[in-house]
Kinemage of the C-alpha trace (Angstrom):
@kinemage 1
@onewidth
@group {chain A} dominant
@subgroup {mainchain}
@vectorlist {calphas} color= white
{ca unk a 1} P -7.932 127.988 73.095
{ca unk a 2} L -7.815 124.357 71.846
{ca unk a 3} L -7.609 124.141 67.995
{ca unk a 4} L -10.471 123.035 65.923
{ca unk a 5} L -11.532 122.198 62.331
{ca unk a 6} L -14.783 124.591 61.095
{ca unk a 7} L -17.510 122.793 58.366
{ca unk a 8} L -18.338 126.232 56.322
{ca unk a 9} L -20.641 127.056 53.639
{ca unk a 10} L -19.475 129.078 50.736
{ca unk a 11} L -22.306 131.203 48.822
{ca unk a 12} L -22.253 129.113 46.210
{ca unk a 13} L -23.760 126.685 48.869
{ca unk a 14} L -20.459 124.333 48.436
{ca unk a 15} L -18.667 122.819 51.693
{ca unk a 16} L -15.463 123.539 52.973
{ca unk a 17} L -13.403 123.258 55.718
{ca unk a 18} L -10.508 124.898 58.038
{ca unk a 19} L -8.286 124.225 60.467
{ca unk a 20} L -7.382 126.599 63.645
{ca unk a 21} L -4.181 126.353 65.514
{ca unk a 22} L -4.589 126.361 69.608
{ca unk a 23} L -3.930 130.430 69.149
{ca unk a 24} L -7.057 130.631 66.313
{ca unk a 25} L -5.044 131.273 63.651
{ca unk a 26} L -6.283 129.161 59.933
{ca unk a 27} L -3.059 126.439 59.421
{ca unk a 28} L -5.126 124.599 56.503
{ca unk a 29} L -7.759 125.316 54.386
{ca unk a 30} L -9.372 122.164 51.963
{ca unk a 31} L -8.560 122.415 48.925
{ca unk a 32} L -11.488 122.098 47.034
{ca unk a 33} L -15.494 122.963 47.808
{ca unk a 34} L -17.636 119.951 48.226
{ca unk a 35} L -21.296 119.769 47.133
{ca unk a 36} L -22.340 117.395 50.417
{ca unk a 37} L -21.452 118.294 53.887
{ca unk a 38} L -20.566 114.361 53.988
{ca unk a 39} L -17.989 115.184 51.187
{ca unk a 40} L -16.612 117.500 53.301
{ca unk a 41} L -15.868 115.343 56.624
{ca unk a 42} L -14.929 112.944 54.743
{ca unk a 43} L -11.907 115.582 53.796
{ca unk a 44} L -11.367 116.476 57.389
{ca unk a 45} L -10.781 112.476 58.093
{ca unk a 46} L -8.296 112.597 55.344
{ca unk a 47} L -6.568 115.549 56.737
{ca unk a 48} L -6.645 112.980 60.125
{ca unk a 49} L -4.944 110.052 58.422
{ca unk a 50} L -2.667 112.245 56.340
{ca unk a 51} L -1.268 114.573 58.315
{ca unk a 52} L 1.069 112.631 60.514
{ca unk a 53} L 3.001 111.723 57.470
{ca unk a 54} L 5.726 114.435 56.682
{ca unk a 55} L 5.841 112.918 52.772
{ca unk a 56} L 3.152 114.306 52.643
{ca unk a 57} L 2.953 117.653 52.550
{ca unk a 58} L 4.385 119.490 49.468
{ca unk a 59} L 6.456 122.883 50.348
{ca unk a 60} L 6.242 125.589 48.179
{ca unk a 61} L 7.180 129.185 47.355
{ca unk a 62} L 5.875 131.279 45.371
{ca unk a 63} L 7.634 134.886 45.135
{ca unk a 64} L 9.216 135.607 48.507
{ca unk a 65} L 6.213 133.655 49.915
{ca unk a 66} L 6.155 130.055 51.167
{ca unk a 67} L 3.100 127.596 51.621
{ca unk a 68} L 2.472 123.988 51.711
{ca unk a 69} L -0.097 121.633 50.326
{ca unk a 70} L -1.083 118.418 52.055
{ca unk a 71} L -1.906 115.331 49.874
{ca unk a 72} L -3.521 111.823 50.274
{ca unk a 73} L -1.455 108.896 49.502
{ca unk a 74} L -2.343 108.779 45.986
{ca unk a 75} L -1.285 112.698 45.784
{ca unk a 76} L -4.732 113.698 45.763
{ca unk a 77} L -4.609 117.766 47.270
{ca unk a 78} L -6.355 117.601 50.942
{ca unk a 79} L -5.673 120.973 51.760
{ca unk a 80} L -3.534 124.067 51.321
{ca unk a 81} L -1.791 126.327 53.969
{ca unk a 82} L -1.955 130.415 54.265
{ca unk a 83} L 0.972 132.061 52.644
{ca unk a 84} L 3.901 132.854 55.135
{ca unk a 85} L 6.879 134.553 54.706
{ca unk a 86} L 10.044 132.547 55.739
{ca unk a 87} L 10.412 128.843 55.155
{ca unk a 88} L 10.708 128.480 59.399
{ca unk a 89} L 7.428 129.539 59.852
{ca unk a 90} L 5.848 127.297 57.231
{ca unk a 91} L 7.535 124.337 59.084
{ca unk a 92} L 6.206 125.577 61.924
{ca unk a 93} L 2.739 125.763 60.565
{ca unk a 94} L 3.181 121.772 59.074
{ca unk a 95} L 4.082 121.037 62.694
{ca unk a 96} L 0.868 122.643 63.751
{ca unk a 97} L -1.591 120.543 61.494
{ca unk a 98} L 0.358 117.805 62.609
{ca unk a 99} L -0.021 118.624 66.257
{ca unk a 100} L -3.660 119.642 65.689
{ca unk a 101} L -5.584 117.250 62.990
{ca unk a 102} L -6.019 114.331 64.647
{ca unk a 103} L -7.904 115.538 67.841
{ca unk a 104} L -9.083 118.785 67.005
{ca unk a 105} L -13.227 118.602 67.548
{ca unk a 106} L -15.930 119.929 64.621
{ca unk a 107} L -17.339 122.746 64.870
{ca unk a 108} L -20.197 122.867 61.807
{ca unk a 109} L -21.309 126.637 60.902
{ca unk a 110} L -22.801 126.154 57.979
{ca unk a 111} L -26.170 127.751 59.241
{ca unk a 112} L -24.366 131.299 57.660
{ca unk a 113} L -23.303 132.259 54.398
{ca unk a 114} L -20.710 134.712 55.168
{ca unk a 115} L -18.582 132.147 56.239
């Protein structure tokens, strides 16, 4: 299965977005809701142009858990990863969005809710 960013609604009718590895799994999710669906691709491109750049991405931990938060060039949050617990497999989930972001296609479900 080839990875792929969703468009999503929220019930508060805001945008969002995630990314899918190649095995389905979420590797980002944005950071913030957007009120326009525009809003929102416009944060997918950034997560295009951003996510080659390992400067970019902020590693965390919080607990015994480990995450990472990618940022735009003026250190604006793009998007933010699931929790995982060792720091190996949150490298290997910043290796993902940087395998993944800049070809992945759009898939838009924002015809449901329960997204």
């Amino acid at each position: 299965m080839a990875s792929k960013f969703y468009v999503k609604k929220s019930l508060n009718h805001q945008y969002y977005f995630v990314l899918t590895a190649e095995n389905n799994e979420i590797i980002l999710r944005s950071s913030e809701t957007y009120v326009t669906k525009q809003g929102c691709l416009n944060g997918i491109e950034s997560v295009r142009v951003n996510s080659p750049y390992d400067s970019r991405y902020y590693r965390g931990q919080t607990g015994l858990q480990y995450y990472f938060v990618l940022s735009a060039v003026n250190k604006e949050k793009i998007g933010v990863s699931e929790m995982y617990n060792s720091v190996s497999a949150r490298e290997n989930g910043i290796e993902a969005v940087k395998r993944c972001a800049s070809t992945a296609p759009i898939e838009d479900q924002t015809h449901s809710f329960a997204n």
